[in-house]
Backbone as ProteinMPNN parsed JSONL, in Angstrom:
{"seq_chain_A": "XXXXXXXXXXXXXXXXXXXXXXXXXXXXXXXXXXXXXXXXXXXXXXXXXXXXXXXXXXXXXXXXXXXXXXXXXXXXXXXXXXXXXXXXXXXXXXXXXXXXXXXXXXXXXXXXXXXXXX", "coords_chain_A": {"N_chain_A": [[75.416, -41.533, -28.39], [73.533, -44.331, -27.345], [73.067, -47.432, -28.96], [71.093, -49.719, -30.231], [71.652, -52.932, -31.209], [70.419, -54.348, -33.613], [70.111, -56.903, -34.755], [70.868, -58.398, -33.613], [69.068, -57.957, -31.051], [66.9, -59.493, -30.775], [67.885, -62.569, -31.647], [67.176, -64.862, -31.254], [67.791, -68.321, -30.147], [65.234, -69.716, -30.955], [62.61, -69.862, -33.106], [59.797, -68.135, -33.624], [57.16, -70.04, -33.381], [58.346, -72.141, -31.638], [59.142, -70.177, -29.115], [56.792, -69.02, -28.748], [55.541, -71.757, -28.177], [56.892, -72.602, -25.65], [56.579, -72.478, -21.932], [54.92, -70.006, -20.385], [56.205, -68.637, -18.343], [59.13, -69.417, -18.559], [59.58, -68.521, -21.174], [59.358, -65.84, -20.586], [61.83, -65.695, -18.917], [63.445, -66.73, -20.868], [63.382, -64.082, -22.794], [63.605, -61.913, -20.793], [66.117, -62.33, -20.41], [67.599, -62.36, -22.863], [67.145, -59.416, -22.984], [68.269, -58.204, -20.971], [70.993, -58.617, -22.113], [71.077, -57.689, -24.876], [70.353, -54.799, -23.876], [72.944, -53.98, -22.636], [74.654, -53.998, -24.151], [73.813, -52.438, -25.59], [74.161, -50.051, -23.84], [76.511, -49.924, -23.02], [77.837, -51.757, -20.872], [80.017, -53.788, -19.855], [80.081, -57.312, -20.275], [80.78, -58.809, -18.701], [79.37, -57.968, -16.29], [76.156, -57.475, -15.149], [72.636, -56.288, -16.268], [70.776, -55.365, -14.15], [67.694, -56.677, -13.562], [65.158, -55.955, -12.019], [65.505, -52.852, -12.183], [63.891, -49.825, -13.093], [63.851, -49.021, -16.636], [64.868, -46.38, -17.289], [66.037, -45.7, -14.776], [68.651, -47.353, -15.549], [69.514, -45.75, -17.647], [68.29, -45.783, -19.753], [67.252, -43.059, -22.26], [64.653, -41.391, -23.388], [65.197, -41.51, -26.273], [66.156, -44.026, -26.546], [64.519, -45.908, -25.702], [61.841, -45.476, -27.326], [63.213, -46.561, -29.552], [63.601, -49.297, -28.707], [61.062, -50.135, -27.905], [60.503, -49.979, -30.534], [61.856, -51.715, -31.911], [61.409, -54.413, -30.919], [58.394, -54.63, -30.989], [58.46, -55.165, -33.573], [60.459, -57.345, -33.916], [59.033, -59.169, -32.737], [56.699, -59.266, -33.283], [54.374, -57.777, -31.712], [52.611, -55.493, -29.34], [53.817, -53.155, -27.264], [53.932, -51.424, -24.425], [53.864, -47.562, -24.312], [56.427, -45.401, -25.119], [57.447, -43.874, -23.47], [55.955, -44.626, -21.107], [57.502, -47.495, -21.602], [59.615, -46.889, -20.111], [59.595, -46.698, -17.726], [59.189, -49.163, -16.707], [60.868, -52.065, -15.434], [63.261, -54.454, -16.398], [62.223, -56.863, -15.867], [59.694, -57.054, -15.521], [59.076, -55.944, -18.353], [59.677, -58.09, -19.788], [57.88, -59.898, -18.526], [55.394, -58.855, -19.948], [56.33, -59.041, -22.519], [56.251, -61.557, -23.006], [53.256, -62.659, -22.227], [51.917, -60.7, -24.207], [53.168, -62.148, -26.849], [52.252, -64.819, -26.702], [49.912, -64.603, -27.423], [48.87, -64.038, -30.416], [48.511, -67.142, -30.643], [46.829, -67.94, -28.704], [44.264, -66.858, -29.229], [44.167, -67.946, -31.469], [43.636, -70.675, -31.242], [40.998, -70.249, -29.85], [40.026, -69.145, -31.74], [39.715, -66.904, -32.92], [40.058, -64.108, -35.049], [43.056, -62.613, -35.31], [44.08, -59.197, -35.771]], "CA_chain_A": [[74.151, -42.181, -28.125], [73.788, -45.793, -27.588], [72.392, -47.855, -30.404], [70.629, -51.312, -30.189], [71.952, -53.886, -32.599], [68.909, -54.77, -33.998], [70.838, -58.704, -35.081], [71.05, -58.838, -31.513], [68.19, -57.871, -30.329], [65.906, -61.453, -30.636], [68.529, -63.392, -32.221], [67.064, -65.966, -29.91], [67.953, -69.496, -30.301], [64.016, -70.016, -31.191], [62.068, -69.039, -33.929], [58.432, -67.685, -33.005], [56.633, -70.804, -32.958], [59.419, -72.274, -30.253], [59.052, -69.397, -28.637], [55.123, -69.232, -28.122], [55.075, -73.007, -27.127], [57.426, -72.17, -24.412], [55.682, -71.872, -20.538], [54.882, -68.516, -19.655], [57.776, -68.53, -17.288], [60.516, -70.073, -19.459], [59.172, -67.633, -21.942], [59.936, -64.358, -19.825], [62.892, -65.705, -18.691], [64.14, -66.331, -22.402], [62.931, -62.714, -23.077], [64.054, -61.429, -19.928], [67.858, -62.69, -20.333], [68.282, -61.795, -24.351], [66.933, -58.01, -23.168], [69.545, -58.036, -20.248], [72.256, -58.659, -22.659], [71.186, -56.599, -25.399], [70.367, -53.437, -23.631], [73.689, -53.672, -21.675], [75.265, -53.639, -25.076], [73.467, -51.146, -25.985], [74.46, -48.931, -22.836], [78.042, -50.074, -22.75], [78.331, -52.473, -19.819], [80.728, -54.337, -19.788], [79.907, -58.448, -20.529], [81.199, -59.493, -17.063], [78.518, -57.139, -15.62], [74.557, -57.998, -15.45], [72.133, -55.704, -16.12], [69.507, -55.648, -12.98], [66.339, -56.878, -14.615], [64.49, -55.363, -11.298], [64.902, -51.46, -11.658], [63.879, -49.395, -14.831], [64.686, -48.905, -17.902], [65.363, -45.299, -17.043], [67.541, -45.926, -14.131], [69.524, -48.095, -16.181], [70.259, -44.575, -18.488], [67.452, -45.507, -21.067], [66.682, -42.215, -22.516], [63.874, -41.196, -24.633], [65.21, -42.002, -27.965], [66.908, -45.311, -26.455], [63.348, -46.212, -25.174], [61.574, -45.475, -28.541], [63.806, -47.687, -30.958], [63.436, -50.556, -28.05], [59.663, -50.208, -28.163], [59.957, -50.154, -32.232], [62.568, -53.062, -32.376], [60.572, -55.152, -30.084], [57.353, -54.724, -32.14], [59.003, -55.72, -35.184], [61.108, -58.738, -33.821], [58.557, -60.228, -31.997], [55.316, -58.977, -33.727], [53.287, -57.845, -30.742], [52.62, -54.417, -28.886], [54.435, -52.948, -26.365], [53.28, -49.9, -24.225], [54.042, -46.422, -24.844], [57.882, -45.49, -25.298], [57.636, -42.905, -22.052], [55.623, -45.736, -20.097], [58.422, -48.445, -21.219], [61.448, -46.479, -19.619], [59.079, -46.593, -16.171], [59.196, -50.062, -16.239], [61.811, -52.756, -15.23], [63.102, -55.867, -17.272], [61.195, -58.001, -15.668], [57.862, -56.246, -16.093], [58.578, -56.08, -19.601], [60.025, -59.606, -20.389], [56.886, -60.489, -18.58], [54.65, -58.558, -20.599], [56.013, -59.726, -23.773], [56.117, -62.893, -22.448], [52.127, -63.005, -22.661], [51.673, -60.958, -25.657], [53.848, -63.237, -27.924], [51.54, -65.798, -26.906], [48.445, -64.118, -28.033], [47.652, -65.215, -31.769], [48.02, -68.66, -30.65], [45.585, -68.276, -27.694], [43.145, -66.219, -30.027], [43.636, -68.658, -32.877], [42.984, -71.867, -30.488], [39.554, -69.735, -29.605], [38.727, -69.339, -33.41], [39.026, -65.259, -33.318], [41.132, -63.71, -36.004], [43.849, -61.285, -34.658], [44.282, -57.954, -37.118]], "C_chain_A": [[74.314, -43.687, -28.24], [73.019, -46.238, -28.529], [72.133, -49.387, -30.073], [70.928, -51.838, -31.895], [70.656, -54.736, -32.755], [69.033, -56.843, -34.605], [70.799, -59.018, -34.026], [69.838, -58.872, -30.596], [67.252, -58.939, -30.209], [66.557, -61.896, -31.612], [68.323, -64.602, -31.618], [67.323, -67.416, -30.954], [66.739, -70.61, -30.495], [63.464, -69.473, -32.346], [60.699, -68.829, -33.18], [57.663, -68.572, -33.129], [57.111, -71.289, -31.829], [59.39, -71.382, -29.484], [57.874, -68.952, -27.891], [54.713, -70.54, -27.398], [55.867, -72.838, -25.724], [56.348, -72.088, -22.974], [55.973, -70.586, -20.629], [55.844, -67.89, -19.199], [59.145, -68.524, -17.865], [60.201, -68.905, -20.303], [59.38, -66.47, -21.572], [61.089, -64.619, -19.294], [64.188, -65.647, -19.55], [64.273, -64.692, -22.771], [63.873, -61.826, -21.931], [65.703, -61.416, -20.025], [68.503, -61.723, -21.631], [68.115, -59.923, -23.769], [68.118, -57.154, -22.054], [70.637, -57.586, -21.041], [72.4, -57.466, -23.763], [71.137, -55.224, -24.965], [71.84, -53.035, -22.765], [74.558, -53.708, -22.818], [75.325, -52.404, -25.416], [73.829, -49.733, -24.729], [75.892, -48.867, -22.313], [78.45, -50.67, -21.444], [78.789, -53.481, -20.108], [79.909, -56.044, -19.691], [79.964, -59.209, -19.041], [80.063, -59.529, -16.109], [76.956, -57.767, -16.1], [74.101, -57.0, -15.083], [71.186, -55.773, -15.105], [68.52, -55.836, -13.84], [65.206, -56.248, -13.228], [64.479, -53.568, -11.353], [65.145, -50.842, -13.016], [64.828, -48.742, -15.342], [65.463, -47.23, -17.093], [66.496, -45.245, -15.636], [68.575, -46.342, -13.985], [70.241, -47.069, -17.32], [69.586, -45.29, -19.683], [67.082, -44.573, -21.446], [65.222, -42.174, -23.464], [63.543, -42.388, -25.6], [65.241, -43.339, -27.781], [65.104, -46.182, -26.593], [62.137, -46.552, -26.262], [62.198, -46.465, -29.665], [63.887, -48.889, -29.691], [62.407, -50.986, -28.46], [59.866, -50.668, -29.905], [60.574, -51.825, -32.803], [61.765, -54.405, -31.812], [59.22, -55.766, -30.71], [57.307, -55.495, -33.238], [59.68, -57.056, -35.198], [59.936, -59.662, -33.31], [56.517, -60.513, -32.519], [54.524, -58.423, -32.67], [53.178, -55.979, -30.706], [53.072, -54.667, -27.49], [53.388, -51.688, -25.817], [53.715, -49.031, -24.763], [55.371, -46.476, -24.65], [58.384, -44.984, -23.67], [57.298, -44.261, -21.091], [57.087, -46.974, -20.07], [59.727, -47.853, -20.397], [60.876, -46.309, -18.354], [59.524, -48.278, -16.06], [60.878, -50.858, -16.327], [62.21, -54.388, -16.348], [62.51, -56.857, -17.129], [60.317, -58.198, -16.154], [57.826, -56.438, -17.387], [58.439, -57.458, -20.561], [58.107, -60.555, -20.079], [55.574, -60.533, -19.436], [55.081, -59.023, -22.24], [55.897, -61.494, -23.96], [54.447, -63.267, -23.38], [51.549, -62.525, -24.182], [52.282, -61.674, -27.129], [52.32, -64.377, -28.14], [49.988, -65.84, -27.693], [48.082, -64.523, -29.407], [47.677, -66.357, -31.468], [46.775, -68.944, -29.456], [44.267, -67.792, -28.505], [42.845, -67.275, -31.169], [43.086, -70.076, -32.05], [41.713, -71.553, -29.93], [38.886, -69.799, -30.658], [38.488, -67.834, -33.529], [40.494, -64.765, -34.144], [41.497, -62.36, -35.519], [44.208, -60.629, -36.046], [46.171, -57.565, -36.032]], "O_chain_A": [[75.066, -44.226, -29.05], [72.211, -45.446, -29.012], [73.036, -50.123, -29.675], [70.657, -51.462, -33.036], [70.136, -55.588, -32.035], [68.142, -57.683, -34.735], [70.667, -60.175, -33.627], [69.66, -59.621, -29.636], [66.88, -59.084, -29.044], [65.989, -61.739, -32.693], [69.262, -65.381, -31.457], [67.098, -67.505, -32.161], [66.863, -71.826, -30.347], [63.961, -68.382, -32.626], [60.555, -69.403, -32.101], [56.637, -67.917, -32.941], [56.456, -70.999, -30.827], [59.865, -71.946, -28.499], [57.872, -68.589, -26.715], [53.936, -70.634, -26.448], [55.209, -73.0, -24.696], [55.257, -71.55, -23.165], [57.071, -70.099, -20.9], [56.288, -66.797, -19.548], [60.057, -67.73, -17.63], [60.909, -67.997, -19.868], [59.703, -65.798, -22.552], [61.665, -63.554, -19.073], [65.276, -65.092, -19.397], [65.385, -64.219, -23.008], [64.803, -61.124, -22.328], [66.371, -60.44, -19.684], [69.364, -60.844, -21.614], [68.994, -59.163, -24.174], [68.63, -56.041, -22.174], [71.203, -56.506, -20.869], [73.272, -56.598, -23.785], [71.818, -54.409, -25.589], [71.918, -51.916, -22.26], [75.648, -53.315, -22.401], [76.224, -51.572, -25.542], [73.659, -48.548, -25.019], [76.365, -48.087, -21.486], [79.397, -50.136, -20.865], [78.06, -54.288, -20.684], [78.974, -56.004, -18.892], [79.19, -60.028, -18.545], [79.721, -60.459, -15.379], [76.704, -58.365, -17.145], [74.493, -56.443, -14.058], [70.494, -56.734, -15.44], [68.465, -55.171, -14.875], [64.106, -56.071, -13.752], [63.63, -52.954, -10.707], [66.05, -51.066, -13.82], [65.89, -48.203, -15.03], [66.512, -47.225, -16.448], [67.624, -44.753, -15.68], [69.383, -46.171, -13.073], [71.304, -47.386, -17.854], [70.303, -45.425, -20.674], [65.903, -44.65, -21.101], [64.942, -43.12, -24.2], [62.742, -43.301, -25.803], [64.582, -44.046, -28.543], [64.738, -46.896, -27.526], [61.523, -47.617, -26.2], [61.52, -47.018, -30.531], [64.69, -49.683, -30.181], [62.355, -51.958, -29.214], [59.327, -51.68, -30.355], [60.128, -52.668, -33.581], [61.64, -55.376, -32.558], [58.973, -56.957, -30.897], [56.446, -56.237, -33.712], [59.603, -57.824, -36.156], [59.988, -60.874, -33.518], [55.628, -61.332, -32.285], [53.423, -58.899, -32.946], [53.515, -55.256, -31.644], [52.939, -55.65, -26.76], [52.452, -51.158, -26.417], [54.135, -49.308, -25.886], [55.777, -47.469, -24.047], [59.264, -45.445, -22.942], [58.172, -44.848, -20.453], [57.641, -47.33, -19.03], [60.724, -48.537, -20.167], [61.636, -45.689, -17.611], [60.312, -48.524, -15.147], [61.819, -50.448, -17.007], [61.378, -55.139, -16.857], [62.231, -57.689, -17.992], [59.956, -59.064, -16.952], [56.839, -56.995, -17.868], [57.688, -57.808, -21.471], [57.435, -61.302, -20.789], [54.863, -61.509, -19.677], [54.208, -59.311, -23.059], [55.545, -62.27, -24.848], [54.288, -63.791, -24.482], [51.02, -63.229, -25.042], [51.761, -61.618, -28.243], [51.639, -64.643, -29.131], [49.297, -66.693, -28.251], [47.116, -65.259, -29.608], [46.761, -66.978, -32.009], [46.026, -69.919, -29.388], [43.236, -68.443, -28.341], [41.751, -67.489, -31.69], [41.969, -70.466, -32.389], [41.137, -72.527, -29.444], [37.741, -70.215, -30.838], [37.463, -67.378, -34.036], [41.659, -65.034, -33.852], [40.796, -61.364, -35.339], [44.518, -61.202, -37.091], [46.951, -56.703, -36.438]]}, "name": "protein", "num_of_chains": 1, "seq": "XXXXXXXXXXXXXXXXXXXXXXXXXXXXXXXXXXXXXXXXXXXXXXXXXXXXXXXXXXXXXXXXXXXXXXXXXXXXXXXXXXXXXXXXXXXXXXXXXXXXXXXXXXXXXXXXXXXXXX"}
């Protein structure tokens, strides 16, 4: 079974303030790159090789379980929510980089409104 190195997985060269000021764009592209690298660790491709960030997780040989400890590591590195574990192995790296893209940004858009995120 493959195994995500969880040191690896947002070892980003940002901490989570740097990371939320970021554009949108720059911000899924950061996201987008680190999840390239790690999941192609995690699936045994070779360094040379680039993971497609256009076609899903599951046709990349994300199973299940793989899919589940992404979703959980993800959560936990980055603070946010992800979708469901089944739903993330539909989607593509893009899709997701994009989607955590925006929810990263979320307590600072909620706290610059004045509404307290639980």
């Amino acid at each position: 079974m493959a195994v995500l190195d969880p040191s690896s997985l947002f070892a980003l060269p940002h901490d989570g303030s740097v990371l939320r000021a970021l554009d949108l764009g720059v911000r899924a592209q950061v996201l987008e790159s680190r999840l390239c690298r790690t999941l192609g660790h995690a699936l045994g491709v070779p360094p040379a090789h680039r993971i497609p960030a256009d076609r899903p997780l599951r046709a990349l040989g994300v199973d299940s379980l793989l899919a589940l400890h992404l979703k959980q590591q993800l959560e936990r590195a980055l603070q946010v929510r992800t979708v469901a574990h089944d739903q993330l192995r539909e989607a593509t790296l893009a899709q997701l980089a994009a989607l955590l893209a925006r929810e990263v940004a979320r307590p600072q858009e909620a706290a610059a409104a004045g509404v307290t995120v639980r």
